[in-house]
Chimera marker file (.cmm) of the C-alpha trace (Angstrom):
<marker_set name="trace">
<marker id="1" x="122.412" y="133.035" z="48.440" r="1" g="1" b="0" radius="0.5"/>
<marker id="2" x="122.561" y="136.001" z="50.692" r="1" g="1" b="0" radius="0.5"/>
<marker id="3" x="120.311" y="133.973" z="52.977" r="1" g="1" b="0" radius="0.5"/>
<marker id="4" x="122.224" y="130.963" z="53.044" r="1" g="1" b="0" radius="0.5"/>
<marker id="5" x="125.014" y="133.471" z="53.703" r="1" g="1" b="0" radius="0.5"/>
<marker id="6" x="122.966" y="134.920" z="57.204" r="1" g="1" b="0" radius="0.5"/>
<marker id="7" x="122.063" y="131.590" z="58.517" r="1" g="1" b="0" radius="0.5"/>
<marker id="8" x="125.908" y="130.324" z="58.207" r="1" g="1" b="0" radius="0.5"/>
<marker id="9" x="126.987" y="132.947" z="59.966" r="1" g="1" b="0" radius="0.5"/>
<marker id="10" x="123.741" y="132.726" z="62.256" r="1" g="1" b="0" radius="0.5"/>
<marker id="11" x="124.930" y="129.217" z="62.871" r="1" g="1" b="0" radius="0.5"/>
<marker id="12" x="128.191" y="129.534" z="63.535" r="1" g="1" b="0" radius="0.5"/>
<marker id="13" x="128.160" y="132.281" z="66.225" r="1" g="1" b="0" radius="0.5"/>
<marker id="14" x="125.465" y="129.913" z="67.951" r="1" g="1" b="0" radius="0.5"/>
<marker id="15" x="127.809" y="127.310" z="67.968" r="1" g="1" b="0" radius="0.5"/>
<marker id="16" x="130.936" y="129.640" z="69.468" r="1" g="1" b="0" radius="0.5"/>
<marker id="17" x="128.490" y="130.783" z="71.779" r="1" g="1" b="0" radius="0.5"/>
<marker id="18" x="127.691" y="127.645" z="72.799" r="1" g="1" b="0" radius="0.5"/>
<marker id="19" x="131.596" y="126.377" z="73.398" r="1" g="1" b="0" radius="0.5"/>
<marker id="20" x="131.489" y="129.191" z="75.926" r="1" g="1" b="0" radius="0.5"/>
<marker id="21" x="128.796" y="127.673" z="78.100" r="1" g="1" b="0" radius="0.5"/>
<marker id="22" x="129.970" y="126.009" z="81.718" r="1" g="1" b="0" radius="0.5"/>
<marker id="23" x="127.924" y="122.823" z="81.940" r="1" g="1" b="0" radius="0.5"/>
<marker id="24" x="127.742" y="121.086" z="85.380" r="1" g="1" b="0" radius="0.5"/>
<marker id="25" x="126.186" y="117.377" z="85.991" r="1" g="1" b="0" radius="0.5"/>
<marker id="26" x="125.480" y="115.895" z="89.498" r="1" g="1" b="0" radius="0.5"/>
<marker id="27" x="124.756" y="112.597" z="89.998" r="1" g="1" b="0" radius="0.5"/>
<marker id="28" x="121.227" y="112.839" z="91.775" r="1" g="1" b="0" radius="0.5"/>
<marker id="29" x="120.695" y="109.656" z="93.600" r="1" g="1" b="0" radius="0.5"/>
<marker id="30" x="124.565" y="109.706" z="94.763" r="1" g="1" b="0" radius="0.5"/>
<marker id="31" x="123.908" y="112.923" z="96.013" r="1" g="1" b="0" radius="0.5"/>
<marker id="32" x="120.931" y="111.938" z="98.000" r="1" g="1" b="0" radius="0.5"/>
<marker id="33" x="121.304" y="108.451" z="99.215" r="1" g="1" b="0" radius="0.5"/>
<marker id="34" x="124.910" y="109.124" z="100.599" r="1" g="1" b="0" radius="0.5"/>
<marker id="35" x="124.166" y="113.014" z="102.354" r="1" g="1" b="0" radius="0.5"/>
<marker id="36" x="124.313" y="113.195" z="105.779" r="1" g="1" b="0" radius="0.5"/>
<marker id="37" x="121.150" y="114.587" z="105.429" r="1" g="1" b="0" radius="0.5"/>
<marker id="38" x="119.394" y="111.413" z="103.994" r="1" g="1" b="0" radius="0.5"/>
<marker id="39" x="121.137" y="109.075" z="106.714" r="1" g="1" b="0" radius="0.5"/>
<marker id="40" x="119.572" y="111.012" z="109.381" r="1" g="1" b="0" radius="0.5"/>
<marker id="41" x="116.380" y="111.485" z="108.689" r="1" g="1" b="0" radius="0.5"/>
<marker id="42" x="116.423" y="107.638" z="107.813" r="1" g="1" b="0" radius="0.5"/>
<marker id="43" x="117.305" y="107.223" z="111.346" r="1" g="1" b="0" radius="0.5"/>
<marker id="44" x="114.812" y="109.511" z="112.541" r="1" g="1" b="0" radius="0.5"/>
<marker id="45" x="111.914" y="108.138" z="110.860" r="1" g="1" b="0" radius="0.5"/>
<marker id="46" x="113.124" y="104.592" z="111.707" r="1" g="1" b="0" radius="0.5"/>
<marker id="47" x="113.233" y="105.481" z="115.443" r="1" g="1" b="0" radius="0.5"/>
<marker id="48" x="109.858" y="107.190" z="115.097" r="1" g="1" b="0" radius="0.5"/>
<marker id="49" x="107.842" y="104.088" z="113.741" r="1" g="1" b="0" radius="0.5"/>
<marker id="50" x="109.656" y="101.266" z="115.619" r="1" g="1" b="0" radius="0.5"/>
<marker id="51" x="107.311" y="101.273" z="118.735" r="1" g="1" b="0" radius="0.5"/>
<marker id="52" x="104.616" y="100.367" z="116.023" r="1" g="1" b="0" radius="0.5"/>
<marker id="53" x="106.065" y="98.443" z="114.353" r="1" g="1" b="0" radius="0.5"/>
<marker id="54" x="107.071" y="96.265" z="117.186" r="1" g="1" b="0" radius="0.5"/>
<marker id="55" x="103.224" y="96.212" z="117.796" r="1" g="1" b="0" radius="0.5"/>
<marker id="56" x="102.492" y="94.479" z="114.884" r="1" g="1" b="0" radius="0.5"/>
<marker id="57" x="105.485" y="92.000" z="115.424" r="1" g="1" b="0" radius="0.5"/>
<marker id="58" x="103.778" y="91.010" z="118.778" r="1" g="1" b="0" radius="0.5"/>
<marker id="59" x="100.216" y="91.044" z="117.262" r="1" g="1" b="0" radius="0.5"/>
<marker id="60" x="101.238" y="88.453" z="114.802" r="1" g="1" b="0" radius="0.5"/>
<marker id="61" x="103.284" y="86.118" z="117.359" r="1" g="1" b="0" radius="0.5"/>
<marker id="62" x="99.730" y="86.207" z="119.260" r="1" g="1" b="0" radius="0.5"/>
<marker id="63" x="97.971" y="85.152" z="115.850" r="1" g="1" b="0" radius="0.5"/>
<marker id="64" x="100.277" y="82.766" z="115.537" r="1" g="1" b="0" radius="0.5"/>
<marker id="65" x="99.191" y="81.254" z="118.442" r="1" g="1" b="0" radius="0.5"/>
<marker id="66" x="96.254" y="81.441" z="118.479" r="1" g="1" b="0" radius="0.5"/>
<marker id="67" x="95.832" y="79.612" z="115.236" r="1" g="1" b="0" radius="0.5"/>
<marker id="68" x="98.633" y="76.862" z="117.201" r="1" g="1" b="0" radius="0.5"/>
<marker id="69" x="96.285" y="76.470" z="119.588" r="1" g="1" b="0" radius="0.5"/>
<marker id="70" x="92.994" y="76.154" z="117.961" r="1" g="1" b="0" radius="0.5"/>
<marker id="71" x="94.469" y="73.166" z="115.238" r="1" g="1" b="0" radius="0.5"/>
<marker id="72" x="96.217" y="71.681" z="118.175" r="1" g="1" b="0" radius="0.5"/>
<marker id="73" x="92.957" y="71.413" z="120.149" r="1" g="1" b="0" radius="0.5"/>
<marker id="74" x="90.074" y="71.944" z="117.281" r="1" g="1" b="0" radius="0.5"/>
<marker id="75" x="89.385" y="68.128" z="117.929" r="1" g="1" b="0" radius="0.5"/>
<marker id="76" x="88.007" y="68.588" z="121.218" r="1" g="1" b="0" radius="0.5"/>
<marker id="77" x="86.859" y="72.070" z="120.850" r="1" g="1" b="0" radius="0.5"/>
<marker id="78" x="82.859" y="72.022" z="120.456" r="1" g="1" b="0" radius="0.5"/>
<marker id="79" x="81.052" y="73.727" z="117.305" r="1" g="1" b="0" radius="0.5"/>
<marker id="80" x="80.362" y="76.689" z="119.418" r="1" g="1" b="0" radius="0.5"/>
<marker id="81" x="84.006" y="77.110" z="120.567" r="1" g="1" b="0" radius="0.5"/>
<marker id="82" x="85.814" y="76.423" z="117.573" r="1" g="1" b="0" radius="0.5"/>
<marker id="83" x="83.457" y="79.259" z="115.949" r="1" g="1" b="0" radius="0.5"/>
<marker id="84" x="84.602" y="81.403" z="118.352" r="1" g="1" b="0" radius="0.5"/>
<marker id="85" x="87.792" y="81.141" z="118.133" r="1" g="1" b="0" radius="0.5"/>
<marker id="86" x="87.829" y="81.078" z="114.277" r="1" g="1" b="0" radius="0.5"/>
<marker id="87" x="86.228" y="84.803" z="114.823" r="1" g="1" b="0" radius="0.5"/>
<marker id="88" x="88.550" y="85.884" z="117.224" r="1" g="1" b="0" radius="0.5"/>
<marker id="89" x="91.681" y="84.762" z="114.567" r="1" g="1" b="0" radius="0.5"/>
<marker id="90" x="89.429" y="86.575" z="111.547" r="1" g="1" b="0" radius="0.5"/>
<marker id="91" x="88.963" y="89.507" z="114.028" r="1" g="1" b="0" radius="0.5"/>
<marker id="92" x="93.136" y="89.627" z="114.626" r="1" g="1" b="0" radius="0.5"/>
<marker id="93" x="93.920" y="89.061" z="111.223" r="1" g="1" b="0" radius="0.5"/>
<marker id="94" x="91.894" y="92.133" z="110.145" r="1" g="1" b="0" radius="0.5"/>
<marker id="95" x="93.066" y="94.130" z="112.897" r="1" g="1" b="0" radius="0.5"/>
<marker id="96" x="96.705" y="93.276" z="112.253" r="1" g="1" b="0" radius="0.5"/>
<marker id="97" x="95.997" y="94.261" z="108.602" r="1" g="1" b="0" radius="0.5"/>
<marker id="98" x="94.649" y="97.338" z="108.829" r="1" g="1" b="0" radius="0.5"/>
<marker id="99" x="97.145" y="98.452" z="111.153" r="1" g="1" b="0" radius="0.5"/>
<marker id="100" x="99.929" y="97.468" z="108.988" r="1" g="1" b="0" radius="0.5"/>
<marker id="101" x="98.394" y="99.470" z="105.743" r="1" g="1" b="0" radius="0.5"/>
<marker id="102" x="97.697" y="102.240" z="108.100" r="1" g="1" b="0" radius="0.5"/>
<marker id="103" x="101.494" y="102.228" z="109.237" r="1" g="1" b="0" radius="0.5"/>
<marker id="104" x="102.540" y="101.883" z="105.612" r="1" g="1" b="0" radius="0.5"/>
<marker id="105" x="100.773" y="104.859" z="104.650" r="1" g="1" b="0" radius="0.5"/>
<marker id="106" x="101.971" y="106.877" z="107.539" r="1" g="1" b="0" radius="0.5"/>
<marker id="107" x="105.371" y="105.685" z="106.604" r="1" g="1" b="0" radius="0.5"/>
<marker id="108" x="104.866" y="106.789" z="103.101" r="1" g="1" b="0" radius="0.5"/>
<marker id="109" x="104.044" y="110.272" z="104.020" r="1" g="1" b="0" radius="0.5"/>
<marker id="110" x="106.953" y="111.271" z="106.728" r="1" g="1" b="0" radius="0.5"/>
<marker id="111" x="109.242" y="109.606" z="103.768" r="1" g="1" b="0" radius="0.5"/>
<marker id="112" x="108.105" y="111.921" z="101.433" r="1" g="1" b="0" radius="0.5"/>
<marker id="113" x="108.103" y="114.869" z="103.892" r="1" g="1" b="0" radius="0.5"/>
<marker id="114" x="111.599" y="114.264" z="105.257" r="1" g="1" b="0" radius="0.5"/>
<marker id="115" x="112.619" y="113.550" z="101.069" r="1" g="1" b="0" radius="0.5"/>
<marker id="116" x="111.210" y="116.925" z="100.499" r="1" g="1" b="0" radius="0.5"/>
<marker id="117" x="112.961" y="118.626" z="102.925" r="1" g="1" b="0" radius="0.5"/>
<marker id="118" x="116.526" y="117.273" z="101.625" r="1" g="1" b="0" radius="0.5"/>
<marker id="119" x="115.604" y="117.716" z="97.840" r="1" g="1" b="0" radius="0.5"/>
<marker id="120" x="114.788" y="121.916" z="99.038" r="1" g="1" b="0" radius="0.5"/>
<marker id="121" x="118.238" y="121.907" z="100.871" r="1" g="1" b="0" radius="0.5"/>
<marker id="122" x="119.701" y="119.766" z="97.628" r="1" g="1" b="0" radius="0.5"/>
<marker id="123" x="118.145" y="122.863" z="95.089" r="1" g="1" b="0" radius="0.5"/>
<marker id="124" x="119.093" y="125.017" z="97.289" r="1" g="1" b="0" radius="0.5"/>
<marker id="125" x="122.731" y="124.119" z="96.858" r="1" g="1" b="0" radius="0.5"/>
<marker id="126" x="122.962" y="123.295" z="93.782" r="1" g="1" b="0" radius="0.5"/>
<marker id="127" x="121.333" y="127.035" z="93.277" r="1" g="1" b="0" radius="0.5"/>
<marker id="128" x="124.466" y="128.758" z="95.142" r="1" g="1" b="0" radius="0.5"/>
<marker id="129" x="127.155" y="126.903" z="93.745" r="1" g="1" b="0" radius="0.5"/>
<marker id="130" x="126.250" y="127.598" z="90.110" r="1" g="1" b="0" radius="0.5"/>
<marker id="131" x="125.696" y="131.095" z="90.859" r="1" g="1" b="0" radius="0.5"/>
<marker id="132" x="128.931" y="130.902" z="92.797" r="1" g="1" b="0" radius="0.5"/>
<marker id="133" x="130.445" y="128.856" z="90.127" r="1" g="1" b="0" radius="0.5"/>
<marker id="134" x="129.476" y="130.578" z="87.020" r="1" g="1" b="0" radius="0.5"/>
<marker id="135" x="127.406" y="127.487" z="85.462" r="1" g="1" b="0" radius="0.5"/>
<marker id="136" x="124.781" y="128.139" z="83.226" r="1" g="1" b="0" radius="0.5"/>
<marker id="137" x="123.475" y="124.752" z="83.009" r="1" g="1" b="0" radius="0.5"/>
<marker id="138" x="123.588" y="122.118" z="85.953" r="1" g="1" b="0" radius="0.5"/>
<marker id="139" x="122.013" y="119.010" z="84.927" r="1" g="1" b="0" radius="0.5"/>
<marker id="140" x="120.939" y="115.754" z="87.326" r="1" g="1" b="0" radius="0.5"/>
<marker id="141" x="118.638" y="114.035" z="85.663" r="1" g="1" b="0" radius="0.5"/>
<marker id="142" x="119.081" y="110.683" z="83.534" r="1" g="1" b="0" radius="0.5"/>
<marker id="143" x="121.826" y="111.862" z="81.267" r="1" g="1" b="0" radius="0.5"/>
<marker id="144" x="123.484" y="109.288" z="78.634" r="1" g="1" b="0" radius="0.5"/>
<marker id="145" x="126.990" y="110.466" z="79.216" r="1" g="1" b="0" radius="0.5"/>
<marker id="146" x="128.652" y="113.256" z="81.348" r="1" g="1" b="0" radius="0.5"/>
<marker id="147" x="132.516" y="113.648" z="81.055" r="1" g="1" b="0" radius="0.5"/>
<marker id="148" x="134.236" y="113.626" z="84.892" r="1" g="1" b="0" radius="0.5"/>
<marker id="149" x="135.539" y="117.564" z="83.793" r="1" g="1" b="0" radius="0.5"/>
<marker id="150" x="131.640" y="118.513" z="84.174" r="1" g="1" b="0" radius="0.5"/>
<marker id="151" x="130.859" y="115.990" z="86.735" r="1" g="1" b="0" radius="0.5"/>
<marker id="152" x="130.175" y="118.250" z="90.068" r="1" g="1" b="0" radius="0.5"/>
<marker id="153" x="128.140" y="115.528" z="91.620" r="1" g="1" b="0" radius="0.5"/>
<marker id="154" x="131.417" y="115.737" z="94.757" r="1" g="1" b="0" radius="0.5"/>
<marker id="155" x="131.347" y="119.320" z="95.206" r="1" g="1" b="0" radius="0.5"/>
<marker id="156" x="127.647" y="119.073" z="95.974" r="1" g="1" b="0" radius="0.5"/>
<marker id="157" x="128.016" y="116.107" z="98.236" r="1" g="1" b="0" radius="0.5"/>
<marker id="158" x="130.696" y="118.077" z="100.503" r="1" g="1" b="0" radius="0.5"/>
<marker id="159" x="128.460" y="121.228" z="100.728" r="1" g="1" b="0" radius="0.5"/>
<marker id="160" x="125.929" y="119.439" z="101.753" r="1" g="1" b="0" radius="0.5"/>
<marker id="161" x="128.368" y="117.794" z="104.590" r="1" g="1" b="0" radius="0.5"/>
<marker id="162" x="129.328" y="121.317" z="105.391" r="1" g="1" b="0" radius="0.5"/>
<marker id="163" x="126.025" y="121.959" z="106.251" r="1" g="1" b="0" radius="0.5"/>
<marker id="164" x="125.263" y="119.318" z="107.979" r="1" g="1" b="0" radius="0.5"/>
<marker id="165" x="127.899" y="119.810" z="110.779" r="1" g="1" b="0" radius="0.5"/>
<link id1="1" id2="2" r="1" g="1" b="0" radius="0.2"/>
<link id1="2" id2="3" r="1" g="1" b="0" radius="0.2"/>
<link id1="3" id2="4" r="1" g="1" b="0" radius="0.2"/>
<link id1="4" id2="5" r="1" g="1" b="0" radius="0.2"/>
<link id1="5" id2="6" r="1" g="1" b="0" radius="0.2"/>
<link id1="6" id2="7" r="1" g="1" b="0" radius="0.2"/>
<link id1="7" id2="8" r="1" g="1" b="0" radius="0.2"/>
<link id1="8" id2="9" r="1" g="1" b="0" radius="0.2"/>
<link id1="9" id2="10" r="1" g="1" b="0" radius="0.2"/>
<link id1="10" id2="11" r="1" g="1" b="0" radius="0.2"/>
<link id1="11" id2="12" r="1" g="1" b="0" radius="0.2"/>
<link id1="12" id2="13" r="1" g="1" b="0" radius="0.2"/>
<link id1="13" id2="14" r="1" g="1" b="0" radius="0.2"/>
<link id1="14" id2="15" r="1" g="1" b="0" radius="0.2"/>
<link id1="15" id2="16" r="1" g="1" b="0" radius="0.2"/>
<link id1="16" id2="17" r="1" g="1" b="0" radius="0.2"/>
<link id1="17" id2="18" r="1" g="1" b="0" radius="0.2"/>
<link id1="18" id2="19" r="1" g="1" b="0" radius="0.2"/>
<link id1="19" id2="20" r="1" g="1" b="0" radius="0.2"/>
<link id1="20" id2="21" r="1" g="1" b="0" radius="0.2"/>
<link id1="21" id2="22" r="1" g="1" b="0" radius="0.2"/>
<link id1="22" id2="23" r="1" g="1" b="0" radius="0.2"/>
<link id1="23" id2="24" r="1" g="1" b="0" radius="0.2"/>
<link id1="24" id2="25" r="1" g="1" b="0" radius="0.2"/>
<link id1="25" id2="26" r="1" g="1" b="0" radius="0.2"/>
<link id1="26" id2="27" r="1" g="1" b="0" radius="0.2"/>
<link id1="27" id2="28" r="1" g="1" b="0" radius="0.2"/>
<link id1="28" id2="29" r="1" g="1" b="0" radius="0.2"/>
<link id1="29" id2="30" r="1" g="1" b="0" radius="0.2"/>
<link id1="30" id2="31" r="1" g="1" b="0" radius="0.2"/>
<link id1="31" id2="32" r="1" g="1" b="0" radius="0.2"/>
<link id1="32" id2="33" r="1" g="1" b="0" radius="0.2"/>
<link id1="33" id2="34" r="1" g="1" b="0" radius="0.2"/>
<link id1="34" id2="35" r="1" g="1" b="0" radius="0.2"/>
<link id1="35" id2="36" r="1" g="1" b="0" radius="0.2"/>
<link id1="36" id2="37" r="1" g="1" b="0" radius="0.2"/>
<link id1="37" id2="38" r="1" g="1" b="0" radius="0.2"/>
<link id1="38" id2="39" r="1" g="1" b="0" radius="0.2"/>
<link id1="39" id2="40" r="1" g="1" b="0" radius="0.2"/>
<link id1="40" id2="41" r="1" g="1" b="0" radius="0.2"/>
<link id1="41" id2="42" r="1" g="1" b="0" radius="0.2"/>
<link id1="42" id2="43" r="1" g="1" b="0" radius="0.2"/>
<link id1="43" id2="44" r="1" g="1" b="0" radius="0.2"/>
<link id1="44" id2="45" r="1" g="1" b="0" radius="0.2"/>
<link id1="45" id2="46" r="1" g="1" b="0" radius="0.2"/>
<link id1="46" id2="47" r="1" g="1" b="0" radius="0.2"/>
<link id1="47" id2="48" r="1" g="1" b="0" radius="0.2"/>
<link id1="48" id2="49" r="1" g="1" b="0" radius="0.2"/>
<link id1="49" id2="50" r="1" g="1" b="0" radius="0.2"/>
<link id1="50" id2="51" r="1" g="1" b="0" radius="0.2"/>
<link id1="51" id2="52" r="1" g="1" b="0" radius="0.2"/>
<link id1="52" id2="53" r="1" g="1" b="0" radius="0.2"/>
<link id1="53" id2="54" r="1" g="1" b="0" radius="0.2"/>
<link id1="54" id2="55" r="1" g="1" b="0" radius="0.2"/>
<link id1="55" id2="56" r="1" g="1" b="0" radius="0.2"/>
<link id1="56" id2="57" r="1" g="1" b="0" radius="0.2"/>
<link id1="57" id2="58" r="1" g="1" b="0" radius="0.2"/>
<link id1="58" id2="59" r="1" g="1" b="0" radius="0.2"/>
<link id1="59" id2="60" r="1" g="1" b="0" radius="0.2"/>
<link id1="60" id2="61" r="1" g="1" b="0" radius="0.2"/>
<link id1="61" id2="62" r="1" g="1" b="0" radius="0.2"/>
<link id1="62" id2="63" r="1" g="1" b="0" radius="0.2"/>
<link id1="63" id2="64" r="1" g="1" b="0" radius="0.2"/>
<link id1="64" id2="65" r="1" g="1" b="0" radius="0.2"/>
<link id1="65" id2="66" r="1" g="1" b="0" radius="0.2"/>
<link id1="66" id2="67" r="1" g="1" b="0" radius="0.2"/>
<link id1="67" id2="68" r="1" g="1" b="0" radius="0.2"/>
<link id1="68" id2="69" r="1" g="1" b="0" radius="0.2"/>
<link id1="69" id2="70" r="1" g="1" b="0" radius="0.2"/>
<link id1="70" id2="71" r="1" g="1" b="0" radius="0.2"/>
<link id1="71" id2="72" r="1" g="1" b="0" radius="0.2"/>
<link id1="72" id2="73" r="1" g="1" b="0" radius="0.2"/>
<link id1="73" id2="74" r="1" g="1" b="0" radius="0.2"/>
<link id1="74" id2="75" r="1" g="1" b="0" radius="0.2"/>
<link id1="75" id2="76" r="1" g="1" b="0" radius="0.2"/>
<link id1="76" id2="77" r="1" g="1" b="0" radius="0.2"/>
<link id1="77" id2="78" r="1" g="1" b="0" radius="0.2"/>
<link id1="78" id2="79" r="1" g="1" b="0" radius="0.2"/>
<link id1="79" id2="80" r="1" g="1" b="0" radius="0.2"/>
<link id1="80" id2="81" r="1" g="1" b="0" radius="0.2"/>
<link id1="81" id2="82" r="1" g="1" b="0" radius="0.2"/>
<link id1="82" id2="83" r="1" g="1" b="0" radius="0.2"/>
<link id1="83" id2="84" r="1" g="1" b="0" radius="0.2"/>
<link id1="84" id2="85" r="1" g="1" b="0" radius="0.2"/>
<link id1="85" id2="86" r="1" g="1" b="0" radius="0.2"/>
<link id1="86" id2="87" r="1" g="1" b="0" radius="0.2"/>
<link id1="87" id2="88" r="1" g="1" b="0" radius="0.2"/>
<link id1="88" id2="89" r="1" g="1" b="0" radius="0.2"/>
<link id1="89" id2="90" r="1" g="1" b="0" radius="0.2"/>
<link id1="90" id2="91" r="1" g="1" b="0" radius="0.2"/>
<link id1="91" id2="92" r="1" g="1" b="0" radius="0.2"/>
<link id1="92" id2="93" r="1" g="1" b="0" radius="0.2"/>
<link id1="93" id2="94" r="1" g="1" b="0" radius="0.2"/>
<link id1="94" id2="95" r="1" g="1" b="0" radius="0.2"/>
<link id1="95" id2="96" r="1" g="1" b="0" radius="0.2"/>
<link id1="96" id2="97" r="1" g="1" b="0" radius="0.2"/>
<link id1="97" id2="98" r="1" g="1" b="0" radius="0.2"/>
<link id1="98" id2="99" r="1" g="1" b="0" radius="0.2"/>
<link id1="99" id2="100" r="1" g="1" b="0" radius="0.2"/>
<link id1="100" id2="101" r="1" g="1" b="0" radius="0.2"/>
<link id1="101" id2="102" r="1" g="1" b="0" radius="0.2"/>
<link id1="102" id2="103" r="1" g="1" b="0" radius="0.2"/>
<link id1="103" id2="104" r="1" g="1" b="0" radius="0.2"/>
<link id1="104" id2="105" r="1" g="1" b="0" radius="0.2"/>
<link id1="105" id2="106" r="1" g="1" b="0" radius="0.2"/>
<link id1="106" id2="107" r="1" g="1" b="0" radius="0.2"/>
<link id1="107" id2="108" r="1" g="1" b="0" radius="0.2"/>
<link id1="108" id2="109" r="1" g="1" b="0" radius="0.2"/>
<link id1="109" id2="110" r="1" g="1" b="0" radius="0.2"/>
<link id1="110" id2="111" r="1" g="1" b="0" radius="0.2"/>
<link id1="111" id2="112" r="1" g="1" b="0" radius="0.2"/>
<link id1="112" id2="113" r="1" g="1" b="0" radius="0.2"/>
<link id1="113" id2="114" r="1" g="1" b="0" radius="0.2"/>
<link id1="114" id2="115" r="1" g="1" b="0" radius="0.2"/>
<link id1="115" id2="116" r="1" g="1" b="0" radius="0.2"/>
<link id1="116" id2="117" r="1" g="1" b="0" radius="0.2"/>
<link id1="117" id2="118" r="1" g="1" b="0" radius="0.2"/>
<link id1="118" id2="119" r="1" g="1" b="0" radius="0.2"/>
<link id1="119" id2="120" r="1" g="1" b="0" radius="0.2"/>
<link id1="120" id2="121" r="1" g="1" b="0" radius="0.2"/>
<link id1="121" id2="122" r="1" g="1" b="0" radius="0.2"/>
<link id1="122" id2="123" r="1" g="1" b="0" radius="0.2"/>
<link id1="123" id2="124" r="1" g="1" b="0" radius="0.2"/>
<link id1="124" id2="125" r="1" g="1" b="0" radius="0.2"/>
<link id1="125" id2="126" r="1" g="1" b="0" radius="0.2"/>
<link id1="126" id2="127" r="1" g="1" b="0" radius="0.2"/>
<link id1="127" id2="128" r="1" g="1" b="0" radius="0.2"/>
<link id1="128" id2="129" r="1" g="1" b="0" radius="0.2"/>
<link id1="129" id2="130" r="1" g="1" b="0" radius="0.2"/>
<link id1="130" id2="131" r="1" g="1" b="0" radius="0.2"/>
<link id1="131" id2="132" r="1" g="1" b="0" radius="0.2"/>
<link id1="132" id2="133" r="1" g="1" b="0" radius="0.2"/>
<link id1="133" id2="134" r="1" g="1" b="0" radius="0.2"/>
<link id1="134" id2="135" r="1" g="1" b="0" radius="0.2"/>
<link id1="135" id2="136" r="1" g="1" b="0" radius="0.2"/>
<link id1="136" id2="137" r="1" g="1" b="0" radius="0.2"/>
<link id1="137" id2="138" r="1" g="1" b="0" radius="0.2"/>
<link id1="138" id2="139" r="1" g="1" b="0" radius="0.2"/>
<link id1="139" id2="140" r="1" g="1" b="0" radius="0.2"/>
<link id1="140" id2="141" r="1" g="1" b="0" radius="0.2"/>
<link id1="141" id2="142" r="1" g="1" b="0" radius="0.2"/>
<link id1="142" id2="143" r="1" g="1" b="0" radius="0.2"/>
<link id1="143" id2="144" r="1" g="1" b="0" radius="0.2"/>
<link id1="144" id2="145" r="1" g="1" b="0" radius="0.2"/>
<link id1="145" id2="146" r="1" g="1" b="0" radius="0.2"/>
<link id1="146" id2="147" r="1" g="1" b="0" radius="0.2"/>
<link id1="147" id2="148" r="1" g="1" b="0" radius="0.2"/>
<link id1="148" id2="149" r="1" g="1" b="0" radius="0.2"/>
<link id1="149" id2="150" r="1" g="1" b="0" radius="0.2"/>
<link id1="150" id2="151" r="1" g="1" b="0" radius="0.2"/>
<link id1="151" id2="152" r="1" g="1" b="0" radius="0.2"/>
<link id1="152" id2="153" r="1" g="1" b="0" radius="0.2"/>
<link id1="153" id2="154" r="1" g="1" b="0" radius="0.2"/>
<link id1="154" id2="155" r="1" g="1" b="0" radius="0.2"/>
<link id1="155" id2="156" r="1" g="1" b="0" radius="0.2"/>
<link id1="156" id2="157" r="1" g="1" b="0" radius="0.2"/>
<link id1="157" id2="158" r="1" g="1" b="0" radius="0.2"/>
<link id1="158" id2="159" r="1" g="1" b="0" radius="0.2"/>
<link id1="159" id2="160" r="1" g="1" b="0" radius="0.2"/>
<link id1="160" id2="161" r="1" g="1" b="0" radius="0.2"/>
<link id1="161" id2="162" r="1" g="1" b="0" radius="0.2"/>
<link id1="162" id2="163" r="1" g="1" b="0" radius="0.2"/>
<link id1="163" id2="164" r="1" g="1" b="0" radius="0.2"/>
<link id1="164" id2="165" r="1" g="1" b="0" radius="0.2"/>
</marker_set>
């Protein structure tokens, strides 16, 4: 009984602990996808791979006609000719490839740079305002259901704004 007795009360000052603690939630990807942050380095990166990927625009216009060409004349092209232009197609195809993954990948990796840089600067606030704030527990991952009262996804969002300009 006198164990019983211990846990209850064990239990109970637990739970008025608990009922003291300030509990903050931030929406993650609203935080993210609409900072200032984010839009910029969008644009940056965007800027920064355009010249190749209008490259690869013009290399397929000049694929596309070449192939144009060769059905529109492989009638009267000889076996030799038509081989050789069949290579030179295969050749521009592969090249065109390759430099698209290779694009791709570098595109992958400034992504996840710039993404890196904005999730430090995102911790990094978060970090202040619940020591500012008094929070013991700031949550932004997948959460079933957060009430608006802990909701400090905003306050994050205008710090981040603040920063920013």
């Amino acid at each position: 009984m006198k164990h019983i007795f211990t846990f209850l009360s064990l239990f109970f000052i637990a739970i008025s602990q608990a009922s003291a603690l300030k509990i903050g939630y931030i929406n993650i990807d609203h935080v993210v996808s609409n900072s200032p942050q984010f839009i910029q380095a969008n644009q940056n990166v965007i800027k920064e791979f355009k010249p190749q990927e209008n490259e690869l625009i013009k290399l397929n216009e000049k694929l596309k006609k070449l192939i144009t060409e060769f059905n529109n004349n492989k009638d009267s092209l000889t076996k030799v000719e038509a081989n050789k232009r069949i290579k030179n197609v295969a050749a521009l195809d592969k090249k065109i490839k390759n430099k698209a993954s290779s694009l791709q990948e570098k595109l992958e990796a400034r992504n996840k740079q710039e993404l890196g840089e904005i999730q430090r600067l995102i911790n990094q606030v978060i970090k202040e305002i619940a020591e500012n704030g008094k929070f013991d527990l700031i949550l932004y991952q997948e959460v079933a259901y957060a009430s608006k009262d802990i909701n400090i996804t905003q306050i994050i969002s205008n710090k981040l704004r603040q920063l920013f300009e």
